[in-house]
Structure formats: C-alpha cells, structure tokens
Backbone as ProteinMPNN parsed JSONL, in Angstrom:
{"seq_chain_A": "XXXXXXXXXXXXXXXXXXXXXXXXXXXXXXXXXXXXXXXXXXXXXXXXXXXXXXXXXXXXXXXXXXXXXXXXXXXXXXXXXXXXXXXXXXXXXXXXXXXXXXXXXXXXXXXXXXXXXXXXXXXXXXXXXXXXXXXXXXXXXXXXXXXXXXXXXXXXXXXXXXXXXXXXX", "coords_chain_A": {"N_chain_A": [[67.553, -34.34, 171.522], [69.267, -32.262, 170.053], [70.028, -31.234, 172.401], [71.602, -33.374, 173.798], [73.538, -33.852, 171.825], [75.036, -31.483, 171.317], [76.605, -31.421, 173.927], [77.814, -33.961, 173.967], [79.591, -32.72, 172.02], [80.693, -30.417, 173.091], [82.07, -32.121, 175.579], [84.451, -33.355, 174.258], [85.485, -31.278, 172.511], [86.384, -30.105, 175.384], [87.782, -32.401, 176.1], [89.497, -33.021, 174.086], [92.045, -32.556, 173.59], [95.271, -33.507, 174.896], [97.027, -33.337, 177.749], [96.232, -30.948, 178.966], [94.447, -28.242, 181.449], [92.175, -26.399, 182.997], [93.303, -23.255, 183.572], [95.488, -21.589, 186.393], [95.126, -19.556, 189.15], [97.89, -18.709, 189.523], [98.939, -18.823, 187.337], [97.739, -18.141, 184.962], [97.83, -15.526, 183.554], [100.144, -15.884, 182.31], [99.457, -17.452, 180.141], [97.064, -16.358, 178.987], [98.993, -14.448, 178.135], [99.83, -15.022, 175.322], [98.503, -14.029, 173.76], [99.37, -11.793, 173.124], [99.789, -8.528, 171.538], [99.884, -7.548, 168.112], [97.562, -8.68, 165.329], [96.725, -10.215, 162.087], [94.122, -11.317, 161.187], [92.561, -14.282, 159.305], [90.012, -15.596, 157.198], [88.377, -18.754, 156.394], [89.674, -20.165, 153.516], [90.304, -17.171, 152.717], [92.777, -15.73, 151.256], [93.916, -12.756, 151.82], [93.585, -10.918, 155.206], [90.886, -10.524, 156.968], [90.147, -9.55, 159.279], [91.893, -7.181, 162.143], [93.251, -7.682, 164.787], [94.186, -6.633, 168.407], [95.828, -6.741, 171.403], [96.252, -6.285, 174.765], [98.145, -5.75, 178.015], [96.237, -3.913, 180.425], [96.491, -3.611, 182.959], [99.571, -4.687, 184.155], [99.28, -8.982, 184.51], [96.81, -8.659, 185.416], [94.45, -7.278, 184.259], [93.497, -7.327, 181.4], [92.956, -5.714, 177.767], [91.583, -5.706, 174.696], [91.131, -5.312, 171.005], [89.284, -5.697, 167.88], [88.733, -5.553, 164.537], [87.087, -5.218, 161.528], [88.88, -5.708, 158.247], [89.059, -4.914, 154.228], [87.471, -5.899, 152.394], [85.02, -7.868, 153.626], [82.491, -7.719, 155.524], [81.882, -4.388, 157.788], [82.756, -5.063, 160.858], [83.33, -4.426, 164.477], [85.015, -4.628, 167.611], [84.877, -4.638, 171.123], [87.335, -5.24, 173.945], [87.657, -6.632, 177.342], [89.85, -9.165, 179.276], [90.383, -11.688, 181.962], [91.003, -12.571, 185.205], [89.21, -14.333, 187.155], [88.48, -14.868, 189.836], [86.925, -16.022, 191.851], [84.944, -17.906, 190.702], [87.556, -19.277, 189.398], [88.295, -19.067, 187.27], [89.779, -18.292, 183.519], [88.314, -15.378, 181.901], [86.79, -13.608, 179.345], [85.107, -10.382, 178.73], [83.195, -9.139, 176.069], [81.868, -6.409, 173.426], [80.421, -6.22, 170.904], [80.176, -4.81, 167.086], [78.241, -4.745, 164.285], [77.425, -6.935, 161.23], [75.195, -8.281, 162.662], [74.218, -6.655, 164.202], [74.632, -5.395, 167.568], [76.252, -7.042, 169.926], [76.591, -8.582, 172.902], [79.425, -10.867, 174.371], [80.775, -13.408, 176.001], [83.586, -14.936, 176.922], [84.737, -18.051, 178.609], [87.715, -20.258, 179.662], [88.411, -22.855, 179.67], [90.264, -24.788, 179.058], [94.127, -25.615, 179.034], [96.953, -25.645, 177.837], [100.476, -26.193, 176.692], [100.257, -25.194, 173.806], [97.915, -24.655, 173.705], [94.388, -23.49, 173.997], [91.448, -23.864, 175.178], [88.064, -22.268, 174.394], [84.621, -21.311, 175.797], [82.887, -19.678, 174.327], [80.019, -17.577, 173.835], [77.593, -15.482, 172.411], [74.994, -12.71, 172.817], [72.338, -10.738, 172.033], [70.245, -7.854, 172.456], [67.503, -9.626, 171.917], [68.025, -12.122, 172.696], [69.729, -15.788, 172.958], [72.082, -15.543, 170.421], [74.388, -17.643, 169.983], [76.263, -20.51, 170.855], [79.416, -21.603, 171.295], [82.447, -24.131, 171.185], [85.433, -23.332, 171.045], [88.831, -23.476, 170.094], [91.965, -22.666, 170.1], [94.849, -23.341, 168.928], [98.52, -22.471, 169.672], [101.084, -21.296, 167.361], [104.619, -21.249, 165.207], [103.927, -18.83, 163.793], [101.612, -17.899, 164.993], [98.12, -18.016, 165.448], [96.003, -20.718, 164.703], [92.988, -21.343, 164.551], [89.793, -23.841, 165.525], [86.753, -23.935, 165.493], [83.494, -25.039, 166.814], [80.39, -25.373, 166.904], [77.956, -25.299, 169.125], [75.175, -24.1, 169.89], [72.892, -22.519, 168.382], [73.347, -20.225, 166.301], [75.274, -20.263, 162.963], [78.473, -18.749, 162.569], [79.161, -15.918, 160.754], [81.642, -15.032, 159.495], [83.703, -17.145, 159.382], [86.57, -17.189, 161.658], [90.083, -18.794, 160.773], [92.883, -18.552, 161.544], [95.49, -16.698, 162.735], [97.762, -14.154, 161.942], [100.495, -13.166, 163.313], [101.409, -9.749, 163.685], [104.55, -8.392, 162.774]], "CA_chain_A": [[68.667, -34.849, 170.751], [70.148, -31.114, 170.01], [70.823, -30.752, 173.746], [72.884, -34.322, 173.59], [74.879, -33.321, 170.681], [76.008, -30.415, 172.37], [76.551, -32.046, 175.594], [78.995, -34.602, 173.293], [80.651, -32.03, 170.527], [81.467, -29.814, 174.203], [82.673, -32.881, 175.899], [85.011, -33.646, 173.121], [86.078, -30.454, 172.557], [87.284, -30.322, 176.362], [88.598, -33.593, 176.707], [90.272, -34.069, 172.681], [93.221, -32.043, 173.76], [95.869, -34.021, 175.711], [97.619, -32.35, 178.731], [95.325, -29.289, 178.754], [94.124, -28.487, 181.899], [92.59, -25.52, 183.309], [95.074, -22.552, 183.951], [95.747, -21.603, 188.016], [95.606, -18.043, 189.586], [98.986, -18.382, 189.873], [99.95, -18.95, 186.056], [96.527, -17.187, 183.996], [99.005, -14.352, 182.806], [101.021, -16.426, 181.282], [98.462, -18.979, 179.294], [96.493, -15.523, 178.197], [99.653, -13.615, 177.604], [100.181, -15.461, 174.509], [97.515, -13.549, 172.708], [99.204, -9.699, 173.344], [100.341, -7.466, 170.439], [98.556, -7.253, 167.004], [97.445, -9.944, 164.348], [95.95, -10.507, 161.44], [93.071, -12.773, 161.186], [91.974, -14.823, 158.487], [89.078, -16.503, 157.193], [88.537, -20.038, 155.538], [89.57, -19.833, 151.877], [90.742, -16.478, 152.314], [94.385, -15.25, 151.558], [93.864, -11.706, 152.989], [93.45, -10.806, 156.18], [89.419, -9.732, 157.045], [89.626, -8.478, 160.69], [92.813, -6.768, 162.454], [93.093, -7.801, 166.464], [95.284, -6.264, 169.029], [95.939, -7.397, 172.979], [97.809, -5.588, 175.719], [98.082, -5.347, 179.317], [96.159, -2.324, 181.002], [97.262, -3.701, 184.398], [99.811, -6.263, 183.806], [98.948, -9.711, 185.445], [95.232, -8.391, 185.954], [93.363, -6.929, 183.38], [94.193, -7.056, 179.934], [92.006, -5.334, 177.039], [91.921, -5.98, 172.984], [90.162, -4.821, 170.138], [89.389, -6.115, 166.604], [88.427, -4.726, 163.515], [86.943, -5.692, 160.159], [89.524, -5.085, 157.25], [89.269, -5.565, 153.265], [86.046, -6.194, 151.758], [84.315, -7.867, 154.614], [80.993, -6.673, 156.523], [81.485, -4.175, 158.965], [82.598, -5.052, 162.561], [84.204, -3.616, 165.489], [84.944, -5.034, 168.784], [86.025, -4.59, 172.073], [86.565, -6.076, 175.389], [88.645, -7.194, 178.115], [90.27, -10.614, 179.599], [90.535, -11.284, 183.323], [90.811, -13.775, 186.143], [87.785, -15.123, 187.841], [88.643, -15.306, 191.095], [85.19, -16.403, 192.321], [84.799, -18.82, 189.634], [88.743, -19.775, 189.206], [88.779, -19.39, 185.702], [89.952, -16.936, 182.782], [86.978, -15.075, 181.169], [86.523, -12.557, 178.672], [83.895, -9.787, 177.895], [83.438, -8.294, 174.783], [80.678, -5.835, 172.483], [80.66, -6.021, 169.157], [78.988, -4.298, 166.344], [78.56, -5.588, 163.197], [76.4, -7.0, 160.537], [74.387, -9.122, 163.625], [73.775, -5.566, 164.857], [75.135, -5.113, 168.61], [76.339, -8.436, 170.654], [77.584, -9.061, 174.363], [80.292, -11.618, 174.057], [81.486, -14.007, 176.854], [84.508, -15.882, 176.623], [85.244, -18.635, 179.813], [88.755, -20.491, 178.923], [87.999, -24.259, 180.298], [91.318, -25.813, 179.165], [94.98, -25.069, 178.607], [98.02, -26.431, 177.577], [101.78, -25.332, 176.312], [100.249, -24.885, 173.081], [96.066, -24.395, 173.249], [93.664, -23.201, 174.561], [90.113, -23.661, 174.983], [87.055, -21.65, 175.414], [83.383, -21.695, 175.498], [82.303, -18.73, 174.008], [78.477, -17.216, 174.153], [76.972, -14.399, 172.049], [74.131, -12.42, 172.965], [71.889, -9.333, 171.055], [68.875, -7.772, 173.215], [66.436, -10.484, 171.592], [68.973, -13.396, 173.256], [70.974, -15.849, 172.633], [72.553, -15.634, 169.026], [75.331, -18.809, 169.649], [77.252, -20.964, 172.04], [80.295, -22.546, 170.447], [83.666, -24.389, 171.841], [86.766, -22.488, 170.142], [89.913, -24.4, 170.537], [92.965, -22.237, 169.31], [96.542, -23.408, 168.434], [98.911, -21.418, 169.158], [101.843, -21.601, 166.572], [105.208, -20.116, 165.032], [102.85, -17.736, 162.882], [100.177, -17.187, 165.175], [97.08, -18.68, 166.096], [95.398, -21.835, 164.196], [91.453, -21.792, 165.371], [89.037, -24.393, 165.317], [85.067, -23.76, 166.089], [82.529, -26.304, 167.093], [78.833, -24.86, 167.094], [77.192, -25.82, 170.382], [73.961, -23.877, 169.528], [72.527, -21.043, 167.654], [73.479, -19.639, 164.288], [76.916, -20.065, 162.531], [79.145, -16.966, 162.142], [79.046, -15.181, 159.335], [82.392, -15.56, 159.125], [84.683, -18.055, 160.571], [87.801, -17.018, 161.15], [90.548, -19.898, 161.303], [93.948, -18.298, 161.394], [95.622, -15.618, 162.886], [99.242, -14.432, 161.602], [100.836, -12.65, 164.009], [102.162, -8.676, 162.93], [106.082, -8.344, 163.274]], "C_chain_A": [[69.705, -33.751, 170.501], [71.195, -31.089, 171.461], [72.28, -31.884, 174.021], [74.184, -34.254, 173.152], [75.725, -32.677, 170.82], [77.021, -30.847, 173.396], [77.983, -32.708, 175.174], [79.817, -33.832, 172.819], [81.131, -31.154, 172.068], [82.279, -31.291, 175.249], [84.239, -33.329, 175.281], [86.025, -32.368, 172.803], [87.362, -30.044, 174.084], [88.196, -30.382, 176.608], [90.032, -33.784, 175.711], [91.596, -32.976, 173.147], [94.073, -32.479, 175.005], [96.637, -33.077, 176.683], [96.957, -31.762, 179.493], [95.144, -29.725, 180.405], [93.558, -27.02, 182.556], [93.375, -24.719, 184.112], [94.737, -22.138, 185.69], [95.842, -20.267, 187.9], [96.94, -17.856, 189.16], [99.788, -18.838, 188.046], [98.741, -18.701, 184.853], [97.236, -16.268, 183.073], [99.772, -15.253, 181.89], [100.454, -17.354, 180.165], [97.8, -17.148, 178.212], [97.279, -14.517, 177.379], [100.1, -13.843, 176.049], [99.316, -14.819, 172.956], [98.08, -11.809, 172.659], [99.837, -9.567, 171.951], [99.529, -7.995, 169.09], [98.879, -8.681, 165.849], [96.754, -9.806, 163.288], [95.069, -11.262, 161.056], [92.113, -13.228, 159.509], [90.879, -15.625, 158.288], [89.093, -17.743, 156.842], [88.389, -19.836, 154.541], [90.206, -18.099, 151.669], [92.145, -16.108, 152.045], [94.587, -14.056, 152.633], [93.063, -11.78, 153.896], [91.619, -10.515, 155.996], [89.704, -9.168, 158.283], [91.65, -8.319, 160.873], [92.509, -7.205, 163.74], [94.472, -7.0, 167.214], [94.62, -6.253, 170.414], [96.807, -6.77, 173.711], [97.5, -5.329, 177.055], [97.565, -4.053, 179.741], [97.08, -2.041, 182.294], [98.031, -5.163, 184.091], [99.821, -7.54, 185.087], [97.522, -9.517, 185.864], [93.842, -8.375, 185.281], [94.062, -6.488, 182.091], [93.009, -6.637, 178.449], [92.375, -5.627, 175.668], [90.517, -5.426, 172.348], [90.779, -5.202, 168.734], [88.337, -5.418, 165.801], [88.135, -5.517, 162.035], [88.051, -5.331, 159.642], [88.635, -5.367, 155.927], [87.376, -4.979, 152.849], [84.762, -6.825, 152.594], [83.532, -6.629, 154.814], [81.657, -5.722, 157.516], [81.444, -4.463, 160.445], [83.4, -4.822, 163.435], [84.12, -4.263, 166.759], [85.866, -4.822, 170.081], [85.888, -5.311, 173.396], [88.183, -6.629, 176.304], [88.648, -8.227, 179.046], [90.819, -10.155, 181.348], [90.375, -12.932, 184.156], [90.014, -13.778, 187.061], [87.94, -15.16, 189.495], [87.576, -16.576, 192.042], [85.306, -18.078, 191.691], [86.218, -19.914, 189.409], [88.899, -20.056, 187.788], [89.006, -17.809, 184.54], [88.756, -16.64, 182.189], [87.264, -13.332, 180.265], [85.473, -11.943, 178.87], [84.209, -9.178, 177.009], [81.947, -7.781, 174.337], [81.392, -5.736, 171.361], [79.142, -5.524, 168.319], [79.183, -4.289, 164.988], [77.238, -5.92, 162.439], [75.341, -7.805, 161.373], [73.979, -7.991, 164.645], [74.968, -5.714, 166.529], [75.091, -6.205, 169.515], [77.027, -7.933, 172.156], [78.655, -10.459, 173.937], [80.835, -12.239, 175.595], [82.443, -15.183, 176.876], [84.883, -17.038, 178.221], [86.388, -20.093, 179.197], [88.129, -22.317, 180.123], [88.873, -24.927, 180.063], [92.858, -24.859, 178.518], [96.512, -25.867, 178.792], [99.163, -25.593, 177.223], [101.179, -24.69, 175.219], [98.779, -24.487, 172.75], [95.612, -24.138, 174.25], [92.454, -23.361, 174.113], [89.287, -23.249, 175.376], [85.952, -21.965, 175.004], [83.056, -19.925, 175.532], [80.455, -18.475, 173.234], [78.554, -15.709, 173.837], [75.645, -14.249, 171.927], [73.516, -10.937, 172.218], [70.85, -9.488, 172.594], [67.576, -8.769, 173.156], [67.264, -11.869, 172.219], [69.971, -14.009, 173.032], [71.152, -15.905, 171.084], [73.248, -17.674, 168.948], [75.858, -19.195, 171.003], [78.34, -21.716, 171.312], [81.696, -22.491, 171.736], [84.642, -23.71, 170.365], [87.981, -23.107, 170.766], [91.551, -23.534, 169.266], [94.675, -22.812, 169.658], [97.204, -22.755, 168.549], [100.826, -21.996, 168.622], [103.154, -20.562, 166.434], [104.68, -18.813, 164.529], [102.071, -17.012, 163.899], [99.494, -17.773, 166.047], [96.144, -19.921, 164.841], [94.073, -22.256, 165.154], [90.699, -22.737, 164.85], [87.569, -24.313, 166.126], [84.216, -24.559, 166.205], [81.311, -25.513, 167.799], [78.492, -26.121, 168.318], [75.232, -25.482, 170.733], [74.023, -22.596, 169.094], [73.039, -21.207, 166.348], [74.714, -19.512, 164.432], [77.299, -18.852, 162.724], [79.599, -16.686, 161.356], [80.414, -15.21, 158.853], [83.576, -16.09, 160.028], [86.394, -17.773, 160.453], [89.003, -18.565, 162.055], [91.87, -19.807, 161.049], [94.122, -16.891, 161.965], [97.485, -15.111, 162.961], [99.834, -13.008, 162.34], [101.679, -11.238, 163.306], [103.245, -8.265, 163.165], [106.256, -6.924, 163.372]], "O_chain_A": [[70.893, -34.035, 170.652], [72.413, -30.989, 171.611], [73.44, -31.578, 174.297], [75.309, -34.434, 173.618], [76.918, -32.898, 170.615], [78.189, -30.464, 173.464], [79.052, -32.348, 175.668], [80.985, -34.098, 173.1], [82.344, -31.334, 172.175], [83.43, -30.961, 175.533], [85.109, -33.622, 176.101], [87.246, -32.513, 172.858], [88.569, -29.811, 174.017], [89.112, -29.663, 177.007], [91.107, -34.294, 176.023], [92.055, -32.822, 172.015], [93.778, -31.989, 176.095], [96.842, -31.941, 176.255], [97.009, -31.966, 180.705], [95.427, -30.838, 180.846], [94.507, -26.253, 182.723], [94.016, -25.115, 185.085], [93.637, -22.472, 186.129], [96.401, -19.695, 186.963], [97.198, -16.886, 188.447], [100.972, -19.077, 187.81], [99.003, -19.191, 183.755], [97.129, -16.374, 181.851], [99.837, -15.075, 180.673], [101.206, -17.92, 179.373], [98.092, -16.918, 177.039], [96.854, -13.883, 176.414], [100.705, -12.92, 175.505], [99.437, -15.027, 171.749], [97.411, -10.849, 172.276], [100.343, -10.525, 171.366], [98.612, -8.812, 169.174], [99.881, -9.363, 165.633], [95.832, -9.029, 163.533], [95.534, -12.146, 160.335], [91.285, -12.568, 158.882], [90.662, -16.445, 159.18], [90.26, -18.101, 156.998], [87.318, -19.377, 154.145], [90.554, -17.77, 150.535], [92.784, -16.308, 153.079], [95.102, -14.113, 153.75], [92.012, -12.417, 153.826], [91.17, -10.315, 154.867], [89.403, -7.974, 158.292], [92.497, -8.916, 160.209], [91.299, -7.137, 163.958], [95.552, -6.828, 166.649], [93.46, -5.946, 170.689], [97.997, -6.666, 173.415], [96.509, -4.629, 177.261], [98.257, -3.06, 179.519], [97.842, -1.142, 182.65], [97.539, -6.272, 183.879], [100.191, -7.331, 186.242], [97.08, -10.29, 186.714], [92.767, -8.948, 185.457], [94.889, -5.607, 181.857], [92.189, -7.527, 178.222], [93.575, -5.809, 175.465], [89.402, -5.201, 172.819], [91.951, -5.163, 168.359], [87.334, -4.852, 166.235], [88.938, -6.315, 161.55], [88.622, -4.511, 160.362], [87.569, -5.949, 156.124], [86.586, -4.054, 153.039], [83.625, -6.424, 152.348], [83.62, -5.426, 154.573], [82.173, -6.433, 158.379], [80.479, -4.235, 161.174], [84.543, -5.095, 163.068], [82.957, -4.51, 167.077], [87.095, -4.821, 170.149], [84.878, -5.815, 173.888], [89.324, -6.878, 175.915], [87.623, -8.379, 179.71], [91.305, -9.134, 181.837], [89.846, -13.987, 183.804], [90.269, -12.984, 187.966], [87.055, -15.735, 190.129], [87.742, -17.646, 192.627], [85.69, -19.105, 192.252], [86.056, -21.127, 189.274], [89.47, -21.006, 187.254], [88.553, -16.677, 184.712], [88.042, -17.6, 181.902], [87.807, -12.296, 180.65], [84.557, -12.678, 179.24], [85.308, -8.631, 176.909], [80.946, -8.409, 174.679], [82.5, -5.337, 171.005], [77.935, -5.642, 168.531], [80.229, -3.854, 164.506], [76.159, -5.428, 162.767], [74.381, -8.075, 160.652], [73.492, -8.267, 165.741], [76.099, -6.174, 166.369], [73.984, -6.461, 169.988], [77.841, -7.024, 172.319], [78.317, -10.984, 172.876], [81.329, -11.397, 176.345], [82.012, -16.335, 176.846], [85.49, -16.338, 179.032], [85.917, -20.88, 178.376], [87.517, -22.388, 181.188], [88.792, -25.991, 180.677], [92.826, -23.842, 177.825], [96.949, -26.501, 179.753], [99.047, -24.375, 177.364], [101.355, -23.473, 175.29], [98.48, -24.043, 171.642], [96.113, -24.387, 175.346], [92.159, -23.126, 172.941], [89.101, -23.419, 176.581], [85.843, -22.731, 174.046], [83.015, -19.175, 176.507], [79.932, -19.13, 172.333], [79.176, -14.862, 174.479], [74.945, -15.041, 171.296], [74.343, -10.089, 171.882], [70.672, -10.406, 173.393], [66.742, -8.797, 174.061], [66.589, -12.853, 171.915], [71.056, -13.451, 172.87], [70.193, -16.391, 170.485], [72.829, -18.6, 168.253], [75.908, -18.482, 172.005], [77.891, -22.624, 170.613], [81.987, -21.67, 172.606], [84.454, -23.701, 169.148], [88.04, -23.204, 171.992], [91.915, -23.822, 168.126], [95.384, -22.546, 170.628], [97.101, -21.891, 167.678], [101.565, -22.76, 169.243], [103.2, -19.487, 167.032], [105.129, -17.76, 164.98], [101.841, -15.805, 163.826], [99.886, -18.084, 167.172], [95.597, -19.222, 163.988], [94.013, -23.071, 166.074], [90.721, -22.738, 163.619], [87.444, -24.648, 167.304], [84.156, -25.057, 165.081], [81.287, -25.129, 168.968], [78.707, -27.333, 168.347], [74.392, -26.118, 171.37], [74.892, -21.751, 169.308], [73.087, -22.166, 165.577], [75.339, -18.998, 165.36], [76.532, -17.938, 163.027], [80.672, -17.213, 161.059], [80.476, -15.438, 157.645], [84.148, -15.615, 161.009], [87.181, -18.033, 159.543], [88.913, -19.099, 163.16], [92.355, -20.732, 160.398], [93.269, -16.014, 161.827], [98.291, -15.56, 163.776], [99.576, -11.899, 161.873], [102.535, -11.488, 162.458], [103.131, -7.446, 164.077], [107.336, -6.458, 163.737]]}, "name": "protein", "num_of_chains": 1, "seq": "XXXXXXXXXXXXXXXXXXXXXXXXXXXXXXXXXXXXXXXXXXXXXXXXXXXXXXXXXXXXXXXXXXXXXXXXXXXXXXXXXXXXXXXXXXXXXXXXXXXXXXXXXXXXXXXXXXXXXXXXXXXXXXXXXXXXXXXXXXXXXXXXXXXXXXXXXXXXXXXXXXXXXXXXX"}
C-alpha cells in the first residue's frame, strides 16, 4: 500500500503541473539558469531566513555548482554540489553532500518536469546506512524567488522544510 501511495503522490506531482515538460539538451541552461546568484531560504512559519544558497556557472552551459548554508538559530548544515546535463539519460541532475544534524548525506536531484515557471524534481538522500528519503519537490519560481512545495515519497521528513526562497538583490 506504501509503494502505491508513492507511485500516486509521484504521479501527481509529475503530471499536476500543466505545460511542464521535460527540459531538452538544447534549452537545460536556461530552465536551470533560473536558480544562479544567492538567496535566502525560508522555512514554514519562519520570518527569518535559516539557510543561505548560492548558484553560478563554473562552465557556463555545462556545469554549474552551488552551495548552502545554515543561518540563524537553526541546526548546523552545510552543503555542496553541482547541476549538470545527463546526456546518457537526457535529463538535468544534481549531486550534492551535505553535513548536518542527519550526519553526512549524498544527495541526488533528477529534474523530471519543466515549465516557464516550475520545475520539478525527484530528489533522493542517502547516509552510509541507506536510504534516508525520496521526495517530489516542485518549485515556483516567482518575482521574489522561489515558492517550494515537498511531497514525501519515502523515508523520514526533513527536519526542516524549507518553502520559500527570497532572492538577494
């Protein structure tokens, strides 16, 4: 019945965004470019910021790297990792490590839909003992920022959900 649920709440996630579709070799840069230069990210219920992010071309059009940061009063976590096109596969994908109060994660991001204004991925975190989570992430992107929504697919929530991200002028 778990595996179903999944099967549906990722279906759904997908599909519930009209247009979307995934992005093409030939226009990846421009769907992922929407995430470069620095942000502030918020939680649910919080005013201030908890983590800091920042995005930027190493090679532009190729390989693009970011890194985020706890702020504030928050736990503890640091991350890094870089975004890229699939060739193989034909799709955008992240990696990332993070280290944090869940101790030391692998992170895989694969982007499965995309539109003028969203994007969606299926992101998968792993520790040495396995998997931690699988969740669909479906972000907005806005005048401000970024407007995220998370949909657990399996494993354990995240400690904290962040569901905003206000872009730093």
């Amino acid at each position: 019945m778990t595996r179903l649920s999944s099967i549906c709440l990722l279906a759904l996630a997908i599909c519930g965004i009209a247009a979307a579709a995934p992005p093409t070799e030939g226009n990846w840069s421009d769907h992922i470019g929407r995430y470069a230069g620095k942000f502030h990210l918020h939680a649910d219920g919080s005013d201030d910021p908890v983590y800091q992010f920042s995005f930027k071309w190493t090679e532009p059009g190729k390989v693009a790297e970011y890194t985020s940061r706890s702020v504030g009063d928050d736990a503890f976590s640091w991350s890094s990792g870089f975004c890229f096109w699939n060739a193989e596969k034909k799709r955008i994908e992240f990696n990332e490590i993070e280290f944090g109060e869940e101790g030391r994660m692998a992170v895989e991001g694969v982007c499965v839909n995309s539109s003028e204004d969203t994007m969606t991925w299926i992101v998968t975190f792993w520790t040495h003992e396995g998997l931690v989570r699988r969740m669909a992430m479906a972000d907005t992107f806005t005048k401000e920022g970024i407007s995220r929504s998370i949909t657990l697919l399996e494993g354990e929530p995240l400690p904290t959900e962040i569901v905003e991200w206000i872009r730093v002028k």
